[in-house]
N, C-alpha and C positions, 0 to 999 in steps of 0.2 A: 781670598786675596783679590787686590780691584788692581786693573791692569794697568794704570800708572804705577805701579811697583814694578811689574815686567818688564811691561813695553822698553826697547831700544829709543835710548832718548837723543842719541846723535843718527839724525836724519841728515838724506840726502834731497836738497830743493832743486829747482826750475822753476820757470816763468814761462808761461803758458806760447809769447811769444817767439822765445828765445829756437835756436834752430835743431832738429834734430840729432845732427852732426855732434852739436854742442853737448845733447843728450846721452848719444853713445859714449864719446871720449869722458865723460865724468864719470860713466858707471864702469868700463875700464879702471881710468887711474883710484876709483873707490871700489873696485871689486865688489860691486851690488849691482840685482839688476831690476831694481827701481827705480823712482825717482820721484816724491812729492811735485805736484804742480799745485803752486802758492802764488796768493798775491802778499805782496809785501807793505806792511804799514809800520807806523814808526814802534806802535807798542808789539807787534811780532810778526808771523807768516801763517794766514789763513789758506788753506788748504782747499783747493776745488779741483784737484783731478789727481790720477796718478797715471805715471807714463814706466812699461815692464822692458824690458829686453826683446818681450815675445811681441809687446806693440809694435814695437819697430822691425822685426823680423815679419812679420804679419803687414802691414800697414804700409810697410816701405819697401823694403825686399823685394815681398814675393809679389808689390804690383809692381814691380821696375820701376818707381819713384824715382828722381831725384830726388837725393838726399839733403844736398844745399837747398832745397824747395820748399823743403817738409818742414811746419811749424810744430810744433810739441802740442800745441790745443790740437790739431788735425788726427792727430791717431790717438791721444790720450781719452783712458777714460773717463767720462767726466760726469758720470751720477755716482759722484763717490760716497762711499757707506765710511761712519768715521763711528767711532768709538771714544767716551768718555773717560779720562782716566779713573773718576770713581766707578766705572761700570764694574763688574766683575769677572772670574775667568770664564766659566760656564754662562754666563749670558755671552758674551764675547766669542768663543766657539759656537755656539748657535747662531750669532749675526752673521757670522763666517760662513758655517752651514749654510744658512737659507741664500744667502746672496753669491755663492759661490766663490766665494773669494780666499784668498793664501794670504793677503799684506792686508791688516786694517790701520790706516792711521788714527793716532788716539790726539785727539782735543784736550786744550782743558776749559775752567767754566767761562771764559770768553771766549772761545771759539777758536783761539792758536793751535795752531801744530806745539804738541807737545813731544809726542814719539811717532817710534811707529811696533806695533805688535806682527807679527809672524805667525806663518803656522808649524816652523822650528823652533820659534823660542817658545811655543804652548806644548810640544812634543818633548823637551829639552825639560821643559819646568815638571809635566805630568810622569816623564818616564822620572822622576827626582823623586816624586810624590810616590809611584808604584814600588820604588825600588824602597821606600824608608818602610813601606808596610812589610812589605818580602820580608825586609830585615827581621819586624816587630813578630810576625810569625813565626820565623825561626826561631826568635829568642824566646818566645811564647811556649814551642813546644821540645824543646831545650830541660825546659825547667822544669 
């Protein structure tokens, strides 16, 4: 399965200048705690960082920041690891592994934000996969 099938295709954006503050209350009223950092062009949103819930607890927080200060480029991460919607699942859990990462935003072949992949919905899809074999065993030894 190639993870443009998975991936969650309703992202949450930002703009690398936009403010902090602005960062928190989205991910609040959208109950997530990422948020793609994109530039914006007319054919779609190119993708160059992302910004967690834990950057801004980390980043702002815990250095006493003002938080009306704090620009979203300043704490966000920005060597982002992105994934290909044709890539597939098991390459994709390995880019995940080596870079350490939980969120991979997934591209398509011009380089938009397409989705974004998790490491819930690869848990979510693989416990799907374990549980139809369980099934096939039982019924396996059933017969």
């Amino acid at each position: 399965m190639k993870i443009g099938e998975l991936c969650i295709r309703d992202t949450f954006i930002i703009q690398k200048d936009d403010n902090i503050v602005e960062a928190a209350k989205l991910m609040r009223v959208f109950n997530v705690g990422d948020l793609i950092v994109v530039t914006t062009h007319k054919e779609g949103n190119t993708p160059i960082g992302i910004v967690t819930d834990r950057d801004i607890v980390m980043g702002v927080v815990a250095d006493n920041a003002d938080p009306q200060s704090v620009k979203v480029a300043e704490i966000m991460s920005k060597e982002l690891v992105t994934g290909n919607e044709e890539d597939g699942i098991y390459e994709s859990i390995e880019r995940m592994r080596t870079h350490g990462i939980r969120r991979l935003p997934v591209i398509n072949e011009e380089g938009y934000l397409a989705g974004i992949l998790t490491v819930d919905d690869m848990l979510e899809f693989l416990g799907e996969e374990v549980s139809s074999l369980i099934g096939l065993f039982y019924k396996e030894q059933r017969s």
